[in-house]
C-alpha positions as CSV (number, residue, x, y, z in Angstrom):
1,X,-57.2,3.6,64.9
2,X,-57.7,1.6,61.7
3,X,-59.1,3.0,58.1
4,X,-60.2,0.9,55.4
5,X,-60.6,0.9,51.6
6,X,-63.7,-1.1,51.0
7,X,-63.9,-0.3,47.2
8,X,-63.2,-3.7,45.9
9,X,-66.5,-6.4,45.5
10,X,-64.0,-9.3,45.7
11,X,-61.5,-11.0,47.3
12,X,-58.2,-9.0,47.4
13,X,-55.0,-10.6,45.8
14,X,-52.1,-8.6,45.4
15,X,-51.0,-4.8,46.6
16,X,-48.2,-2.4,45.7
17,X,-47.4,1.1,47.0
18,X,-46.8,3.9,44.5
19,X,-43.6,5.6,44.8
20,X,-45.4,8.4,46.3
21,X,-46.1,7.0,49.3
22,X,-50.1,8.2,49.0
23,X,-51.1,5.7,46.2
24,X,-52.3,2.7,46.4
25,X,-53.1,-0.2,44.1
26,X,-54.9,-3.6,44.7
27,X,-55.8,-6.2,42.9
28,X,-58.4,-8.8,43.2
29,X,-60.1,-12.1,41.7
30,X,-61.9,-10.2,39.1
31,X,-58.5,-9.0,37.8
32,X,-59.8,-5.1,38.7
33,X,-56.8,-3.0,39.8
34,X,-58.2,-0.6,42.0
35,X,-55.4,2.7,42.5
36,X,-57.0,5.0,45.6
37,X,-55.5,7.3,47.9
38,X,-54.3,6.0,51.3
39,X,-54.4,9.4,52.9
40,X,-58.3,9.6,52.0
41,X,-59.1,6.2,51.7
42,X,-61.1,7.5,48.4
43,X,-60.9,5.4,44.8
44,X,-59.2,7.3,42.5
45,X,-59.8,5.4,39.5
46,X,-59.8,1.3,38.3
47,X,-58.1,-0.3,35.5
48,X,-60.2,-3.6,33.9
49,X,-57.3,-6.0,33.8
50,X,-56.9,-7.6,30.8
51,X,-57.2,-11.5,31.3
52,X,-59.9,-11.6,33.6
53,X,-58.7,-14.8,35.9
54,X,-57.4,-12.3,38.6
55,X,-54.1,-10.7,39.7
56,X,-51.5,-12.5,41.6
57,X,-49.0,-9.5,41.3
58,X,-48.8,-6.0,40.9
59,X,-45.4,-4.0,41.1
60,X,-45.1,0.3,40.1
61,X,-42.5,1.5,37.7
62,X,-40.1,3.6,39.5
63,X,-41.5,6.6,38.1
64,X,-45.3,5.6,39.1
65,X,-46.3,6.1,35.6
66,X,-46.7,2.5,34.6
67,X,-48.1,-0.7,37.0
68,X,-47.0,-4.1,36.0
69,X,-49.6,-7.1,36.5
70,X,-49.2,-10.3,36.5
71,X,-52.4,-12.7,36.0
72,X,-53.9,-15.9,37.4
73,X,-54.0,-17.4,33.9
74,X,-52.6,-20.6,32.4
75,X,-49.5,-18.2,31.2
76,X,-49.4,-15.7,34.4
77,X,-49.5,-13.2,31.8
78,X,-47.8,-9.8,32.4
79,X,-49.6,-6.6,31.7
80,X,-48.1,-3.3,31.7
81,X,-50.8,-0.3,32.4
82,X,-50.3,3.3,32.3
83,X,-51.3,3.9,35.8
84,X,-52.9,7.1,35.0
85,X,-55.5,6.4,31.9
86,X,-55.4,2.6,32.5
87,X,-54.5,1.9,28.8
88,X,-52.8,-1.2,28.1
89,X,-49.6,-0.5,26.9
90,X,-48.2,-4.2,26.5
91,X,-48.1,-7.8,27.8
92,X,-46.3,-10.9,27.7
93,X,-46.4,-14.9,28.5
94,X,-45.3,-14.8,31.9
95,X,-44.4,-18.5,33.8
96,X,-47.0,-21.0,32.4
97,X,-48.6,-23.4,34.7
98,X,-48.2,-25.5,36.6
99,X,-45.1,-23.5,37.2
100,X,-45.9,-20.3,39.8
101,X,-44.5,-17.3,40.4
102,X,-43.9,-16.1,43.7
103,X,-42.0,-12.9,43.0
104,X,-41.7,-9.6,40.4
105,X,-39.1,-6.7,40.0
106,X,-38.8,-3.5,38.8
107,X,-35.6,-2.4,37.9
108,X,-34.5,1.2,39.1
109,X,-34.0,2.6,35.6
110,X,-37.2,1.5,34.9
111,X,-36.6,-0.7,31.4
112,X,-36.7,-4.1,32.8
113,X,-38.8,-6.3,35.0
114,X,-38.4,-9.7,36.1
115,X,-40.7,-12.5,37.6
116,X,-39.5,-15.8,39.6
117,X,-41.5,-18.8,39.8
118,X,-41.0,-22.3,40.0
119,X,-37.7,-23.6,38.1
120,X,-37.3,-20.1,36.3
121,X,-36.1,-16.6,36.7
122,X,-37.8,-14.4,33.3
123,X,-36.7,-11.3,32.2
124,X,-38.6,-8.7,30.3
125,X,-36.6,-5.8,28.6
126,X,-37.1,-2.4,27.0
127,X,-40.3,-2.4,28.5
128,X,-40.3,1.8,28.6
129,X,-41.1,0.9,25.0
130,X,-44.7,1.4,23.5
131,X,-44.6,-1.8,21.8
132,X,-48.0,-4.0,22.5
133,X,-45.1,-7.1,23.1
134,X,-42.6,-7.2,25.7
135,X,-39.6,-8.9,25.0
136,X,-38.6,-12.1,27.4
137,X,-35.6,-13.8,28.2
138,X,-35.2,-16.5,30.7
139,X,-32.4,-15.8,32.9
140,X,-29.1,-17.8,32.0
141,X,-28.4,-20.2,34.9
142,X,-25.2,-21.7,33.4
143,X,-22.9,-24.2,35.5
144,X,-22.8,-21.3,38.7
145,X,-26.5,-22.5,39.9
146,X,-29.1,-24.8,39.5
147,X,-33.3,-25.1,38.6
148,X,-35.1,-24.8,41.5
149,X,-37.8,-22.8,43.1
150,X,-37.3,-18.9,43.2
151,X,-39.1,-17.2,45.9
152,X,-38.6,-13.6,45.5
153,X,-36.5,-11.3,43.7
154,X,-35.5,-7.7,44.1
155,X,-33.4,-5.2,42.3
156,X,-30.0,-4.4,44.2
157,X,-28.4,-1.6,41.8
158,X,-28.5,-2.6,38.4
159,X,-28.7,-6.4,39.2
160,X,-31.8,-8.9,40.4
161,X,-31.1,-10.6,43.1
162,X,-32.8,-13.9,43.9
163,X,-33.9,-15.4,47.1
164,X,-33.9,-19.6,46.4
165,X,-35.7,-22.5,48.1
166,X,-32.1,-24.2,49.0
167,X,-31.3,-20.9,51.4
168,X,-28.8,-19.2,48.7
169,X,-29.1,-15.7,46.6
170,X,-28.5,-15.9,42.9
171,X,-27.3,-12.6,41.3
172,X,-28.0,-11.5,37.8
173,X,-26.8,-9.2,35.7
174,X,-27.5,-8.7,31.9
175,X,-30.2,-11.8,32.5
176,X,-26.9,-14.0,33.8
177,X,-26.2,-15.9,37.0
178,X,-22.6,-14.1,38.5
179,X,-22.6,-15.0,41.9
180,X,-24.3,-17.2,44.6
181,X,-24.2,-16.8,48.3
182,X,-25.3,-19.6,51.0
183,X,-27.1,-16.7,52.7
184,X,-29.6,-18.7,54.9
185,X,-29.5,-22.2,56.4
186,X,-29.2,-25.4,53.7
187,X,-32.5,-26.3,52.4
188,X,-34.5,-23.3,54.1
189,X,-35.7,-20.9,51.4
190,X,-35.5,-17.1,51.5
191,X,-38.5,-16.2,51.5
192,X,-38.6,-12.5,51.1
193,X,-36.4,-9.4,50.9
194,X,-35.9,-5.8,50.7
195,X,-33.4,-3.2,49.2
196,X,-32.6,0.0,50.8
197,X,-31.6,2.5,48.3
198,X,-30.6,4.7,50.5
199,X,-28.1,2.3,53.1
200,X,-27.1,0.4,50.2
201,X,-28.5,-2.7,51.8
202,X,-30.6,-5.8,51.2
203,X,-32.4,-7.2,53.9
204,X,-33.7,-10.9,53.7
205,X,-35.8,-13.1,55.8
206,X,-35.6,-16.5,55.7
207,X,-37.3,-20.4,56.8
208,X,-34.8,-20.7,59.3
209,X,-36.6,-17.5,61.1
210,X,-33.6,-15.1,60.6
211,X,-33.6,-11.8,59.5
212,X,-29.8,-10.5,57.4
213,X,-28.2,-7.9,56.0
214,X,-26.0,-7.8,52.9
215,X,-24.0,-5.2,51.4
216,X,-23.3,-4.3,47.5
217,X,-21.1,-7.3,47.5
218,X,-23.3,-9.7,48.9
219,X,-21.4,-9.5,52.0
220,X,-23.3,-10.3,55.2
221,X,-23.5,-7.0,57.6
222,X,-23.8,-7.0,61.2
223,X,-25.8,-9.6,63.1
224,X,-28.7,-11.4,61.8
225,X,-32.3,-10.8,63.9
226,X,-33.7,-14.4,65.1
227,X,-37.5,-14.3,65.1
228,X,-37.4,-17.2,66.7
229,X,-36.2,-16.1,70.0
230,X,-38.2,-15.6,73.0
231,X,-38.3,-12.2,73.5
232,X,-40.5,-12.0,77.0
233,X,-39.7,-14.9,78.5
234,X,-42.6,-16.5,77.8
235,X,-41.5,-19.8,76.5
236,X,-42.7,-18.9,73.4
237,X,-41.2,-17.9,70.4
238,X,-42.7,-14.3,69.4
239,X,-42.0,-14.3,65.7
240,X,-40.2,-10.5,66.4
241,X,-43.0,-9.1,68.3
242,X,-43.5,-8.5,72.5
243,X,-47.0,-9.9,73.7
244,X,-48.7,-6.3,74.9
């Protein structure tokens, strides 16, 4: 069986699960971030957004106190909220157009986030701060890497880690580039990724339609998932699934 929220009066644009596992938020075109219990399906209260051109991303702090926005403006601004009252607590120039981003972070300890977009990895610090500005740094590429477009990001420990549209990972640490990996096929991004706290690993899924595994090193574990194959003998590739 299926239950639905059906607070929001326009189209919905971003999501993000609280910490908790009961709260949720969403985002829409109006920039209203709506926070309501999945368990009841019941609003529990919505934050105005700041820059009203809509809400591309939202990502929780690790501690759920604070939800981090970022806007469909000319500057994909990002607004920090205390999740709780809704008070604006700070915000920053994000990517400007007609650069995107595809991708935000929190960082476990809670004092940093970082957004990836076209041609540029940003990092905001001290952002447990109560200061209306959040300090920015665009992460330091050097001779290691190269620009290009940055899919998605995640936290793996202390350092981001950076899915790219040539197929590699990027790793940062202190805002620099320390190591790159040829994870998936040349020239097929990674488009998306998860980190397991708990195993210690990062899973990532790429164009090339395979699902790995890395370890803290960046070291690829076990055997990647094709979700290309045809799992029913269908002819067909079923994207990971089995026709019912």
């Amino acid at each position: 069986q299926q239950r639905f929220y059906q607070g929001h009066p326009a189209e919905i644009t971003a999501i993000a699960l609280h910490p908790s596992g009961i709260l949720v938020a969403t985002g829409d075109t109006k920039s209203n971030i709506h926070l309501w219990n999945a368990q009841s399906m019941s609003c529990v209260s919505i934050i105005k957004g700041l820059v009203k051109d809509g809400i591309q991303h939202l990502i929780f702090s690790p501690s759920g106190s604070r939800i981090a926005a970022i806007h469909f403006d000319a500057d994909s601004t990002v607004t920090l909220y205390n999740s709780s009252s809704g008070e604006i607590i700070a915000s920053a120039r994000g990517i400007p157009v007609p650069m995107n981003v595809f991708g935000a972070a929190y960082s476990p300890n809670g004092d940093e986030i970082v957004i990836v977009g076209t041609k540029q990895v940003k990092f905001f610090s001290k952002v447990l701060n109560t200061k209306r500005s959040l300090e920015s740094k665009v992460g330091r590429i050097g001779r290691m890497g190269k620009k290009q477009t940055y899919f998605c990001v995640q936290y793996m420990e202390n350092d981001a880690v950076v899915g790219c549209a040539d197929g590699s990972l990027y790793r940062f640490s202190n805002q620099a580039l320390i190591q790159v990996i040829q994870a998936h096929a040349i020239n097929e991004p990674v488009l998306c990724m998860y980190y397991s706290a708990r195993d210690g690993l990062l899973i990532t899924g790429g164009k090339d339609s395979l699902v790995k595994s890395w370890d803290s090193t960046l070291a690829e574990v076990g055997t990647s998932l094709d979700m290309s194959e045809d799992l029913d003998g269908d002819g067909k590739a079923d994207c990971g699934s089995l026709d019912s």
